[in-house]
N, C-alpha and C positions, 0 to 999 in steps of 0.2 A: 298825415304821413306823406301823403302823394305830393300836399303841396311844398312839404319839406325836402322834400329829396328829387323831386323834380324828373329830369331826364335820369340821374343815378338807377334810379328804382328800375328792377325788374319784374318783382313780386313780391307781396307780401302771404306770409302764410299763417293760420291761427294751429296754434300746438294745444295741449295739455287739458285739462279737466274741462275747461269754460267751453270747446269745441269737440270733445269726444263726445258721439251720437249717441250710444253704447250705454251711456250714464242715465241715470230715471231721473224724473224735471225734480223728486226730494234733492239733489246732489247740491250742496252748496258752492255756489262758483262767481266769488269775490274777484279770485285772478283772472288777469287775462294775458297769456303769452304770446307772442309775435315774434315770427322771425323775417326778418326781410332781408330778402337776398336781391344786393346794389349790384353795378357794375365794377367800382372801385372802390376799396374801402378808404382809401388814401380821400375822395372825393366827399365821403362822409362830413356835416360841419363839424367845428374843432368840440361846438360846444354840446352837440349833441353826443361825441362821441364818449368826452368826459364823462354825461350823466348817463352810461350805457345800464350801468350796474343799478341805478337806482330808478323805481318806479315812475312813472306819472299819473296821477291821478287826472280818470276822466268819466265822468259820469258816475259817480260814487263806485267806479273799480278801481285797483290799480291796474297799470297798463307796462308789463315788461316786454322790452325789446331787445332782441339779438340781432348783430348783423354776419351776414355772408356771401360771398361772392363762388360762381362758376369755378373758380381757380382755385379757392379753399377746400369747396366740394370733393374737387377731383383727386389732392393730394395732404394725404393726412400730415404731412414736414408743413407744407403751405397751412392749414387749416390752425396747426398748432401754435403758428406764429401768431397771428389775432385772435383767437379764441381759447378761454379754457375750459370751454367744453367737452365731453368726450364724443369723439369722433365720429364713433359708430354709431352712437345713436345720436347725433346729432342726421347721420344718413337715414337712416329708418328712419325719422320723422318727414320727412320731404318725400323718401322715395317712395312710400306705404301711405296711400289715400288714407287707409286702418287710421292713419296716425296725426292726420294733418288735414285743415281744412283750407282752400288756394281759396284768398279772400281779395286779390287784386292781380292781375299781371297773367304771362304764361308760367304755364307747370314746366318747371325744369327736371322733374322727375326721370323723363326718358336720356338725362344726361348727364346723369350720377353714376357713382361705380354700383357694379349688379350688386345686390345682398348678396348671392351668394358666393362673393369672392370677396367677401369684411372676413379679416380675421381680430376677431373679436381682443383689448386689452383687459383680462380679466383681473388683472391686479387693479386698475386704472379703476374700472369698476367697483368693486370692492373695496377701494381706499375711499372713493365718494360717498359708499353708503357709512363708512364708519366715521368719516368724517360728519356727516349729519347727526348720528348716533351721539359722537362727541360732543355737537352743540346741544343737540337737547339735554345732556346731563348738565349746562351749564347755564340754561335757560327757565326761563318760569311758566307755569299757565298754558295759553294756547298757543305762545311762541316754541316750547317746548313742544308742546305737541304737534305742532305744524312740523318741526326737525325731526320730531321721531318718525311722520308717517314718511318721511322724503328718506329717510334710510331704512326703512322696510323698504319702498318702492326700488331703490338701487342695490337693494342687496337681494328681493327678490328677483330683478330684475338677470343681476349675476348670476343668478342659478337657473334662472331661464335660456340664456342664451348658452351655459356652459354644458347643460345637460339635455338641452332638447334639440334637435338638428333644424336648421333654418330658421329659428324664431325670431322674428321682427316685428315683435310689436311694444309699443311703449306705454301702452294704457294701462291706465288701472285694474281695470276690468279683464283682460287679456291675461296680464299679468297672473292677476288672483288665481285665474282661473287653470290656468298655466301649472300652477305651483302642486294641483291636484294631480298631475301628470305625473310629476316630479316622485311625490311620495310617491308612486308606485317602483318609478323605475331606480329609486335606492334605499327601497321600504330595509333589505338586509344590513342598510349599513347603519350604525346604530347612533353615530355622531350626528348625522344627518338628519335621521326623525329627531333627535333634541332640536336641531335648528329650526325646524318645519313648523313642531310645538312653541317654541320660545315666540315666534311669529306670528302664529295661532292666536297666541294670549296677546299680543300686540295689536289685536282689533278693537280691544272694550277702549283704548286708545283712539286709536284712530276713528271711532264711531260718533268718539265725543266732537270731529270734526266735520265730519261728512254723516250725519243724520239722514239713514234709511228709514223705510218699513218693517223693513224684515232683517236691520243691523247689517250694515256697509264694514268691506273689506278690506284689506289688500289682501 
């Protein structure tokens, strides 16, 4: 990486299962996700930037990469024009050690917008977890299953930051755990616990991916 992008590079950082601390050495972690934040995206090669979307295999992982610059960071109009990732958590992974491991460069952490002045797109959110929900009805096997657990993660993830005040975190683990807070603070509304439960039973699911001891969550 370093040697591809040369002077561009400012840092690279590891995200998602394969780097959260949090997780027990049972946790299966095939992926590996990277985000690197360049100087220019424009200075990215033509040909790396093509295969942005599609893995590389390196070491029997695959190996995915995002890019981002300073200036995408700071302005979510800027951010959305190269990326279609969701914004805010695209910030809570950099800006929340919680969430992110700095695997080359400086932390650019202290010059992101503060968490708490994100105001969160909750449709944005919740249109990504149905959209995963939607692939796995359309998929087979463990591809399927791989989708379904990626829209529990983003639809829990919706109710985490819509109902709990300052939540920034993007883990797994956090999340799940998260969601226990949840039930209490809209135990009375009765639509609500259906969603809680429907999620519930979405673990014998997701176990079949992520093999515990004592049967892994979201």
């Amino acid at each position: 990486m370093k040697a591809r992008h040369k002077d561009n590079l400012t840092a690279i950082y590891g995200i998602g299962s394969f780097f959260d601390r949090n997780l027990p050495s049972t946790w299966i972690k095939n992926d590996i996700d990277l985000i690197l934040v360049v100087k220019s995206i424009k200075n990215i090669p033509k040909k790396v930037w093509d295969k942005r979307f599609y893995p590389e295999e390196m070491k029997g992982s695959s190996v995915f990469s995002g890019y981002n610059n300073l200036e995408m960071y700071k302005s979510k109009e800027k951010f959305k024009e190269s990326s279609s990732a969701n914004y805010e958590w695209a910030i809570l992974e950099i800006n929340s050690p919680e969430n992110s491991k700095l695997l080359y460069g400086k932390d650019i952490g202290d010059q992101l917008p503060d968490i708490a002045s994100l105001t969160f797109d909750y449709d944005d959110i919740l249109a990504r977890g149905l959209y995963h929900l939607e692939k796995s009805l359309r998929e087979k096997d463990s591809i399927a299953l791989n989708e379904l657990s990626k829209a529990i993660l983003k639809t829990a993830f919706h109710m985490c930051v819509y109902f709990l005040d300052n939540f920034h975190y993007t883990s797994v683990i956090e999340i799940g755990e998260s969601l226990k807070k949840i039930v209490k603070i809209v135990k009375p509304i009765k639509y609500i616990e259906v969603s809680i439960e429907i999620n519930e039973e979405s673990k014998i699911s997701i176990s079949t991916i992520f093999p515990m001891n004592s049967g892994q969550y979201l």
